[in-house]
C-alpha positions in Angstrom: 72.2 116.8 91.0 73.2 118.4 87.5 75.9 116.5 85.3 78.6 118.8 82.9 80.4 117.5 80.3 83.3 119.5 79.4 84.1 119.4 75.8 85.9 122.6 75.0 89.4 122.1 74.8 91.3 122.5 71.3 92.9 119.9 70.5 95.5 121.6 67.8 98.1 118.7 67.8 95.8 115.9 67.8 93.7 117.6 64.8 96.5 118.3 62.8 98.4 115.0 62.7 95.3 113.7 61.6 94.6 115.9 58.9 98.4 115.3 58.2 98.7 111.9 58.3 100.0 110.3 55.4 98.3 107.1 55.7 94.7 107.9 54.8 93.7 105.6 57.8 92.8 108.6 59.2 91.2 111.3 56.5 87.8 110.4 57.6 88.3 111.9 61.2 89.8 115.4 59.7 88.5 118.4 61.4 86.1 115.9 64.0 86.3 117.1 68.0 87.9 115.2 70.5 85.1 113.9 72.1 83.5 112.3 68.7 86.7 110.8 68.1 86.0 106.7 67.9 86.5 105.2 71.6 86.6 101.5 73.6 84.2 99.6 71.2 83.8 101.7 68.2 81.5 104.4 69.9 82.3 108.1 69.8 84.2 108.8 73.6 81.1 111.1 74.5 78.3 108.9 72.9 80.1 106.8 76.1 79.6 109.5 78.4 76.2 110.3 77.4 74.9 106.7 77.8 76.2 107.2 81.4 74.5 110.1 82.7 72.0 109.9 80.4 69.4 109.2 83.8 67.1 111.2 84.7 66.7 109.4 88.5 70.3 110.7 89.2 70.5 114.0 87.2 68.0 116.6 86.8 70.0 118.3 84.0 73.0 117.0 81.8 74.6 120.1 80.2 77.4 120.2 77.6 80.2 123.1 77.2 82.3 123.9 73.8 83.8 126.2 72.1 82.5 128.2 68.9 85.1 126.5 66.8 83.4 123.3 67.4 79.6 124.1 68.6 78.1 122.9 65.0 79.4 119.2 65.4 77.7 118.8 69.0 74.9 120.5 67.8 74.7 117.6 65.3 76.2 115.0 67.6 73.2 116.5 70.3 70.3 116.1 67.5 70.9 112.3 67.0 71.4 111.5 70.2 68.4 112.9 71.7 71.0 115.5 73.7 68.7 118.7 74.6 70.5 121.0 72.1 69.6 123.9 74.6 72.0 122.3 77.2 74.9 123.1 74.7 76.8 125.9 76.3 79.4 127.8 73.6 82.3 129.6 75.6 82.8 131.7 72.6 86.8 130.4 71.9 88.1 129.6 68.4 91.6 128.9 69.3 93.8 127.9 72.1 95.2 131.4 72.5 91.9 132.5 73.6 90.8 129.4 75.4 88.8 130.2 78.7 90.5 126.9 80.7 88.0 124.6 82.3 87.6 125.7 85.9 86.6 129.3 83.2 84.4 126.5 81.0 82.4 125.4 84.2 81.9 128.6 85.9 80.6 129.9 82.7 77.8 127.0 82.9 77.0 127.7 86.3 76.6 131.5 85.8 74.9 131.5 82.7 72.4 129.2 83.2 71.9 130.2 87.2 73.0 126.7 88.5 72.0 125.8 92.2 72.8 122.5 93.0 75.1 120.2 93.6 77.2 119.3 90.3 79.0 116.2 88.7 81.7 117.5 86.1 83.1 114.9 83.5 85.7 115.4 80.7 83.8 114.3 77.7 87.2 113.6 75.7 88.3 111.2 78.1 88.9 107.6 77.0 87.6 105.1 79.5 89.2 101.4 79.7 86.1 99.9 81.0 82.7 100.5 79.8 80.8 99.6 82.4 81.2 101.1 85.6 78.6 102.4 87.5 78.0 105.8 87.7 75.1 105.5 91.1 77.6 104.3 93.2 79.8 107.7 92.6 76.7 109.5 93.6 76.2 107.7 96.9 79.4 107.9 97.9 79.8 111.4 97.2 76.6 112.1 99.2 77.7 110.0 102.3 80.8 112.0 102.8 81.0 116.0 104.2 83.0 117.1 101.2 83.9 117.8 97.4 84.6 114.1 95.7 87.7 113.8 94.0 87.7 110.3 91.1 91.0 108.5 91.0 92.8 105.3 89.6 95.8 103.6 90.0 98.2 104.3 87.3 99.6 101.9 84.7 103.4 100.6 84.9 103.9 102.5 81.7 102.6 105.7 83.0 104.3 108.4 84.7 102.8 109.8 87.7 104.9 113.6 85.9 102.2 113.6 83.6 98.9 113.2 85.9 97.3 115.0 89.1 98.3 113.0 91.8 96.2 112.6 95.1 97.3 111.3 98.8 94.6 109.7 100.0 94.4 108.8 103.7 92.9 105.0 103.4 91.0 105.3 106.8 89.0 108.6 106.1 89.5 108.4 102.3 90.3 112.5 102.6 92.5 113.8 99.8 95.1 115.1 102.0 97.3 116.7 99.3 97.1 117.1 95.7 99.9 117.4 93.4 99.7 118.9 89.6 102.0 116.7 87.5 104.4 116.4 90.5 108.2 116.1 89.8 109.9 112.9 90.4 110.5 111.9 94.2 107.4 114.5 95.1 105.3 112.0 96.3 105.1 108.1 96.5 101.4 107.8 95.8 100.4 106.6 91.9 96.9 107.6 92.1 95.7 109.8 89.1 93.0 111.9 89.8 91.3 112.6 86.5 88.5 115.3 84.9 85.2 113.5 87.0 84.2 115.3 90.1 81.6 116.6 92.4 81.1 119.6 94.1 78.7 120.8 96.6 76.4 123.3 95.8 78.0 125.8 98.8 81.6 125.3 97.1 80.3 126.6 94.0 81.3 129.9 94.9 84.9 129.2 95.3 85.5 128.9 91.3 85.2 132.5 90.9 87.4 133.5 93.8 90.2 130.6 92.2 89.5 132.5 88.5 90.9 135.7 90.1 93.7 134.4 91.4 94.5 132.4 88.1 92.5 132.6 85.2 92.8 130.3 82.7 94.2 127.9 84.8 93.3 123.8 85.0 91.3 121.8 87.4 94.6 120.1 88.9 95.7 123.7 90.2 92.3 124.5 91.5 92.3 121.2 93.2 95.8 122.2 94.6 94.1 125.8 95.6 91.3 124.0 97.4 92.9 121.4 99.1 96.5 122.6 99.5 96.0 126.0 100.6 91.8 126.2 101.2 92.1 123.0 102.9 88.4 121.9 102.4 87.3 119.0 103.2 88.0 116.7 99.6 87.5 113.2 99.2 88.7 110.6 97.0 86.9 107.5 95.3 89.1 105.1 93.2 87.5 103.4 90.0 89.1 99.9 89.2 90.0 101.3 85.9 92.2 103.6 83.6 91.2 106.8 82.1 93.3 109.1 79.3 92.7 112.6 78.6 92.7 113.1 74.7 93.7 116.6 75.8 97.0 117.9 74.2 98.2 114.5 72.9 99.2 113.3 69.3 97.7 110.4 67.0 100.1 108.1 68.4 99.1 108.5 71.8 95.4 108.6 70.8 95.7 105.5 68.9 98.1 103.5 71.3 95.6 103.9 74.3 92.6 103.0 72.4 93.9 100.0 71.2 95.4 99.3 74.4 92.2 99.4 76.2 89.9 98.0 73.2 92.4 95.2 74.0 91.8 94.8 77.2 87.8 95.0 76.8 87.6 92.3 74.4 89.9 90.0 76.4 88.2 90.1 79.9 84.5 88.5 79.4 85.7 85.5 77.5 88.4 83.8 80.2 87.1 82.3 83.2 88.8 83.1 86.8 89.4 80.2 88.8 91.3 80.1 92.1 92.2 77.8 94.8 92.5 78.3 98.4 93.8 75.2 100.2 93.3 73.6 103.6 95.5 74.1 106.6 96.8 72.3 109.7 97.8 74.4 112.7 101.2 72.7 113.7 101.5 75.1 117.0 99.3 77.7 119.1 96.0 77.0 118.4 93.5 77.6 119.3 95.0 80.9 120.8 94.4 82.6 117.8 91.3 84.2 119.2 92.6 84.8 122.6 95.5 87.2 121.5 97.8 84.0 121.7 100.4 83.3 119.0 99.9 80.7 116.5 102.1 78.5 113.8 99.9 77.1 110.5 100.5 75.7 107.6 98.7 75.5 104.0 98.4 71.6 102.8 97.9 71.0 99.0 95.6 67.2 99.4 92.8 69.2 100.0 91.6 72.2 98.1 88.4 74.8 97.5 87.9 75.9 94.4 86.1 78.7 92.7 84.9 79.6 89.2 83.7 83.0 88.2 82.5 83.5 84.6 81.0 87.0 83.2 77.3 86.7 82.4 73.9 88.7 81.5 72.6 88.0 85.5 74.2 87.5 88.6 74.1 83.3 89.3 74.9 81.3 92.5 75.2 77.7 91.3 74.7 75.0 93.9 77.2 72.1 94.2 75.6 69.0 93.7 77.1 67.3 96.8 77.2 70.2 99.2 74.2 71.7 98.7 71.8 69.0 97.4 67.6 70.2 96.7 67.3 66.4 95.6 67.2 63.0 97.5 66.7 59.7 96.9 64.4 59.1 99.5 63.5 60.3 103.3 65.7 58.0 104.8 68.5 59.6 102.2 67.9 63.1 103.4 68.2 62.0 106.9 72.0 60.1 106.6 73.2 63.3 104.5 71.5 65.4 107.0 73.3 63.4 109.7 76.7 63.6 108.1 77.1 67.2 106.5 74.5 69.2 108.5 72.0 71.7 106.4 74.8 74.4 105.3 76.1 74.2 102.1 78.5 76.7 100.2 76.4 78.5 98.4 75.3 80.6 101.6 79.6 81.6 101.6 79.6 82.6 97.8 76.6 84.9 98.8 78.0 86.2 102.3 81.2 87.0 100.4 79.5 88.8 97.5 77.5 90.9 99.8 80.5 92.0 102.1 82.3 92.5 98.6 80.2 95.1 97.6 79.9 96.5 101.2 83.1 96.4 101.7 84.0 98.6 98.1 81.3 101.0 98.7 82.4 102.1 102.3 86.2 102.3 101.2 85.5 104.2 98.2 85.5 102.0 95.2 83.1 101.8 92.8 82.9 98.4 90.6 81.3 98.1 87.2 77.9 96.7 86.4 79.4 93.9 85.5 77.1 90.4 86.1 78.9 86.9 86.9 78.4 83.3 87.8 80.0 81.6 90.5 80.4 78.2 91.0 82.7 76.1 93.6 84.5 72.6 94.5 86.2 71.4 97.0 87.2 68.2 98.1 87.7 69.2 102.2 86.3 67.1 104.4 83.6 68.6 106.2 83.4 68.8 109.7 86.8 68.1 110.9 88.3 71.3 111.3 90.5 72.0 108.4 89.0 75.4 107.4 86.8 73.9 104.8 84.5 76.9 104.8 86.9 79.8 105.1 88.6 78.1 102.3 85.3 78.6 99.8 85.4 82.1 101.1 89.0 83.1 100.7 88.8 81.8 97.1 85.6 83.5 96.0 87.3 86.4 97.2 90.0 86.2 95.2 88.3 85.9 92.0 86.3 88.7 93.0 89.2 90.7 93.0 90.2 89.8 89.9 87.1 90.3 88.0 86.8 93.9 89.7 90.3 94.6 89.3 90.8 94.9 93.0 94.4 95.1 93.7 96.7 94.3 97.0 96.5 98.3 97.7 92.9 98.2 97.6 92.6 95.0 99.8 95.7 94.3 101.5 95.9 90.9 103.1 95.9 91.5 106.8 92.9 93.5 105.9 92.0 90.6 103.6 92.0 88.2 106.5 89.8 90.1 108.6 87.4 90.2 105.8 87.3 86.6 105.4 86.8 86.2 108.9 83.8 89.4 109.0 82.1 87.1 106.2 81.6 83.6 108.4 81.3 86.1 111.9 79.5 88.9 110.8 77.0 87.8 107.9 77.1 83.5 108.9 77.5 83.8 112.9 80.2 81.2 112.6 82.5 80.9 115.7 86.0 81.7 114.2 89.5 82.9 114.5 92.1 84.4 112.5 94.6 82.0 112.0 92.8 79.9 109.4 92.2 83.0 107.0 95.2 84.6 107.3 97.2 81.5 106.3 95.2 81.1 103.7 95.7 84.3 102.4 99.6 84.1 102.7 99.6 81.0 102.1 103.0 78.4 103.0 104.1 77.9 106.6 102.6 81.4 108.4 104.1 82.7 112.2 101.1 84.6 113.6 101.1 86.8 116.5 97.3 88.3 117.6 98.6 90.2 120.4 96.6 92.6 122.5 98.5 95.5 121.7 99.2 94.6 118.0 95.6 94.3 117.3 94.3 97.4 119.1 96.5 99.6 117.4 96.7 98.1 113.6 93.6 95.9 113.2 95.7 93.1 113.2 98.4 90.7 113.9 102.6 90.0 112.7 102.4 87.4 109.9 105.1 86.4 109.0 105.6 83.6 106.0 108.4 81.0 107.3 111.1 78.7 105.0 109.4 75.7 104.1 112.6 73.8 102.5 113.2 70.7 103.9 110.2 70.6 106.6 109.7 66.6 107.9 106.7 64.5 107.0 103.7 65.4 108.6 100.4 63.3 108.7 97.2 63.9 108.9 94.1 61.8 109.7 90.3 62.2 110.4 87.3 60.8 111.6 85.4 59.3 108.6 82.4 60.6 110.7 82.9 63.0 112.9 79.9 63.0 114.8 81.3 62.8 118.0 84.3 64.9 117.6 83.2 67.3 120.9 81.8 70.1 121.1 85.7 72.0 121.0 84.9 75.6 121.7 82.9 75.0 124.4 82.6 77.8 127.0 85.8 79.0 126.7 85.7 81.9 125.7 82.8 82.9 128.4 85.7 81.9 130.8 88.9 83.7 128.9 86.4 87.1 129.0 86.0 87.1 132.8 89.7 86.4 133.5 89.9 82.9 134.7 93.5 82.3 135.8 92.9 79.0 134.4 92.5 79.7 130.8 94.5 83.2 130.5 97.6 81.6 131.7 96.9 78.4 129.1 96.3 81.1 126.5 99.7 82.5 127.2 101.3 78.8 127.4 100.1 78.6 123.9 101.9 81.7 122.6 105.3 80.7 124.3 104.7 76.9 122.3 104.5 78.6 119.3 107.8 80.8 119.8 109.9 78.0 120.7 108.2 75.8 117.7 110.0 79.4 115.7 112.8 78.4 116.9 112.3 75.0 116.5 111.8 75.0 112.7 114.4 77.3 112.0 116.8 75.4 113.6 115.6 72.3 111.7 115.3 70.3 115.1 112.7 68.1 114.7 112.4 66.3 117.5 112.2 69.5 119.8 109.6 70.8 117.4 107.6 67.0 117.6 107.7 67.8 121.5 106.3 71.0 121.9 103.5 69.5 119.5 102.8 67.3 122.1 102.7 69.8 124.6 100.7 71.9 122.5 97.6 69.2 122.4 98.3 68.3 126.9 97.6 71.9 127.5 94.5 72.2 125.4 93.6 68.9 127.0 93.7 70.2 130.4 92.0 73.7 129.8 89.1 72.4 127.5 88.8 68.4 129.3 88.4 64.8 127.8 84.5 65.0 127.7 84.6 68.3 125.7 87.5 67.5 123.2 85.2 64.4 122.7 86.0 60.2 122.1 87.0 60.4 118.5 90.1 62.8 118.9 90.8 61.4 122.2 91.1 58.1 120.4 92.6 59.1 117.7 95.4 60.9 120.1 95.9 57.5 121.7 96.6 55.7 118.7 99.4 58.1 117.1 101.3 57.7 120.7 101.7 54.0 120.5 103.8 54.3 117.6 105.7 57.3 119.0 104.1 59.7 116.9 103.8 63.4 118.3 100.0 64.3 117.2 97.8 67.5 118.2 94.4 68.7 116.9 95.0 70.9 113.6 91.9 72.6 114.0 88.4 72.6 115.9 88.4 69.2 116.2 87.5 65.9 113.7 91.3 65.3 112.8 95.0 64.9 114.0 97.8 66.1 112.7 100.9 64.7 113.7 104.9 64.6 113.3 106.8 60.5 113.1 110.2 60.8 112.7 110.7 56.9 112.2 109.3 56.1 108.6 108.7 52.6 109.1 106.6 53.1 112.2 105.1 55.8 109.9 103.9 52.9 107.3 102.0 50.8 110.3 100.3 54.1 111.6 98.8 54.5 108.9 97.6 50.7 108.6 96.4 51.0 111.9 94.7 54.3 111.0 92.5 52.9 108.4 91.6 49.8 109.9 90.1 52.2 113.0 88.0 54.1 110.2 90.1 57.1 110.3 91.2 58.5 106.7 94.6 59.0 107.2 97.5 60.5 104.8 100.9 62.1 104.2 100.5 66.1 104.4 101.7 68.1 101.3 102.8 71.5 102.3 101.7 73.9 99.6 104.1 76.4 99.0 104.0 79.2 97.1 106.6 80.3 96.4 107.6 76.9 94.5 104.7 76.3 93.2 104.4 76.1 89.5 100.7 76.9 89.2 99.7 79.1 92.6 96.1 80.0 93.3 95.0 80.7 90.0 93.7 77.7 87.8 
């Protein structure tokens, strides 16, 4: 592949406010190109550029294109940088009256030096907000797709999508299925940008000439509009997590107001740490229909809590929690009891399942992430074992502070989408039995309706979520084996039996689903006691589909003890815990007495709400 940086526009109002400007700030920069212009970090814009091509693994040839006004400052710039000064290409324009355009600039390149391969084109004037991206991925992407490759980002609040090339982008295919050249308001609702980085296929070459033609002169956005618009090749689209500003025909202001803005935002990302929380959840209704195309009611609790920590740093680090996943023991007889209790798989296997799905995940979608390095490092204080989505909890926050540190936004990742990722990560890469309803609530977060229906996940992907009012919900409990050994094996063969269309289970799994729409109704009506019923009913129908010896002793027993005080109480999850409803608070106070002295850990659920809460997922 051959890499061309364009650097041959004239940039008339930009050179003359500085040679203008009153302040002196600027005298130093009097008659310098564009592209040598100071960028992000002090370095000159294309000494940026250069770095980044600047491999000979990816590009056989790097050439540059300017104009004879300029040609004696890259020939300088080229000398001590170690830029073959015979790759500098002079278009033979002094002014902008007598330009040759850049589609002109690029087929000039091509011609002249007899160019047959396939070819990355980069505006070397072009003001990059972050330095590091990586320039292979671009490469692989363009080469796994039967096209032209299009680079895009989402624009800023401040800028207007009047002043940019705009691409639709179809977010199954990633196709570019119409471009727009500084569109007029109401044109379009997309705010993607494409900018001056592209590749082209060797075989598409030939279109430039035909385009010249037709409009000579003219700029890449109307070729694109040409080629994709009316040619109607195949173009793709690749997003970069990042902003981009043309120098182009803009004034010192501008210059200087993007610079600083994304100087600004390079020196404040390395330094803060990203910490989120994801927190545990009780299914109040439905499950475990969730993976049976049933219909399911779950809520996000606040006492218990996964957190993650991602800091920037020279290497990618994985650091082990000192409880969870322990390389030390006291003795043999130590091992063994931990061993025992928590089983052999810590967190650290989610951090790295997540990261690797991450990166899969951005790659196949079209987004390529800087070469940024990070630690991660994680907490949590759910109890292991007893069902409360301890694990999809570590994943669901790394997640999000992947996100962050990538600048991976909700349009990128939406979260149905970012549920079924969560849930890919523990099926896919851990071979952990799992359904939806635990990562979905805990990417919505609050009180979440879910419907997985048949026909809703065939033709979308995945389910209705919809987040419920939480104001004035009653006191739910919660309580859970202090070792939940013999909580049952819960999933048993279930499944095996739901596949081959036992009346049995496909008519429970349907029971489930009409539970959870009265339970709707139930807590929008603020009727309690209906809704305490239908929990009860929730946990007799499980009972009778899955049995006594598979739901094992300690729920069973656990069951039985809630009922005596008049408690409704169902399984939250897989099975280690209860979660129940007691509408008489005294009887409330001896349950929980009676709790503890069985051995159970028992305690008042705090709903975690989002949209009251005063500190959300980000620590």
């Amino acid at each position: 592949m051959i890499c061309i940086l364009l650097v041959a526009g004239h940039g008339t109002v930009l050179e003359a406010q500085i040679k203008n400007d009153e302040t002196g700030l600027y005298s130093h920069l009097t008659g310098v190109p564009k592209a040598l212009l100071p960028g992000v970090g002090g370095r000159k814009i294309l000494d940026f550029w250069w770095e980044t091509v600047n491999m000979r693994q990816l590009f056989t040839e790097v050439y540059l294109v300017t104009n004879a006004d300029k040609y004696k400052y890259y020939e300088r710039w080229a000398t001590a940088n170690d830029f073959p000064v015979e790759n500098i290409v002079n278009d033979g324009s002094t002014t902008l009256e007598d330009r040759l355009g850049a589609v002109a600039d690029l087929e000039l390149v091509i011609r002249s030096r007899k160019l047959q391969d396939d070819i990355m084109v980069i505006a070397g004037d072009m003001l990059c907000a972050d330095q590091n991206f990586d320039i292979a991925q671009v490469i692989r992407f363009f080469r796994s797709e039967p096209g032209e490759l299009i680079i895009y980002y989402e624009l800023e609040e401040s800028e207007k999508s009047s002043s940019r090339g705009i691409v639709e982008v179809c977010p199954d295919t990633h196709r570019v299925t119409r471009f727009l050249e500084k569109p007029q308001d109401g044109l379009t609702a997309s705010r993607l940008a494409s900018v001056v980085f592209y590749c082209l296929q060797r075989d598409t070459l030939s279109h430039l000439s035909d385009f010249l033609r037709l409009q000579p002169q003219a700029s890449f956005g109307r070729f694109w509009e040409w080629l994709v618009n009316e040619k109607q090749l195949d173009v793709f689209g690749m997003k970069l997590p990042t902003g981009f500003q043309l120098i182009g025909q803009v004034g010192l202001s501008d210059y200087t107001k993007w610079l600083t803005h994304y100087s600004t935002k390079q020196q404040n990302n390395p330094a803060k740490p990203i910490t989120y929380r994801s927190f545990a959840r009780v299914g109040l209704m439905g499950n475990p229909s969730d993976g049976f195309n049933g219909k399911t009611i779950a809520m996000s609790i606040s006492n218990f809590w996964a957190e993650v920590t991602l800091v920037e740093s020279q290497t990618l680090v994985l650091v082990p929690h000192p409880l969870n996943d322990p390389t030390e023991f006291g003795s043999l007889q130590d091992l063994f009891c931990i061993s025992r209790k928590e089983g052999y798989l810590g967190g650290l296997r989610l951090l790295q399942a997540t990261c690797k799905k991450f990166y899969q995940f951005c790659s196949k979608q079209g987004i390529a992430l800087t070469k940024q390095n990070f630690t991660l490092k994680y907490d949590t204080n759910i109890p292991r074992q007893v069902g409360l989505a301890g694990s999809s909890a570590i994943v669901s926050a790394t997640l999000k502070c992947l996100m962050k540190f990538y600048n991976i936004t909700d349009n990128d990742l939406p979260k149905p989408i970012r549920a079924n990722f969560i849930l890919n990560v523990e099926t896919d890469e851990l071979f952990i039995t799992a359904g939806l309803q635990d990562r979905v609530v805990q990417v919505y977060e609050g009180l979440v309706y879910m419907d997985f229906s048949k026909n809703l996940m065939a033709e979308q992907g995945y389910g209705n979520y919809v987040s419920m009012d939480m104001s004035g919900l009653p006191h739910f409990w919660l309580a859970y084996l202090s070792d939940p050994s013999d909580s049952g094996r819960i999933h048993s063969n279930i499944r095996q039996r739901w596949l081959s269309g036992e009346p049995l289970v496909v008519e429970a799994m349907k029971s489930f689903a009409e539970l959870t729409d009265q339970a709707r109704l139930a807590l929008q009506d603020r009727d309690w006691r209906r809704l305490a019923q239908l929990m009860d009913q929730n946990f007799e129908l499980r009972r009778s589909v899955y049995t006594d010896d598979c739901l094992g002793p300690g729920n069973l027993k656990m069951v039985q003890l809630a009922r005596q005080f008049g408690s409704a109480v169902k399984l939250p999850g897989s099975g280690g815990a209860v979660v129940g409803l007691c509408l008489d608070e005294e009887k409330l106070v001896e349950m929980r007495q009676a709790f503890q002295e069985a051995g159970c850990v028992f305690c008042v659920i705090a709903p975690y709400n989002p949209s009251a809460s005063t500190v959300g997922g980000q620590h």
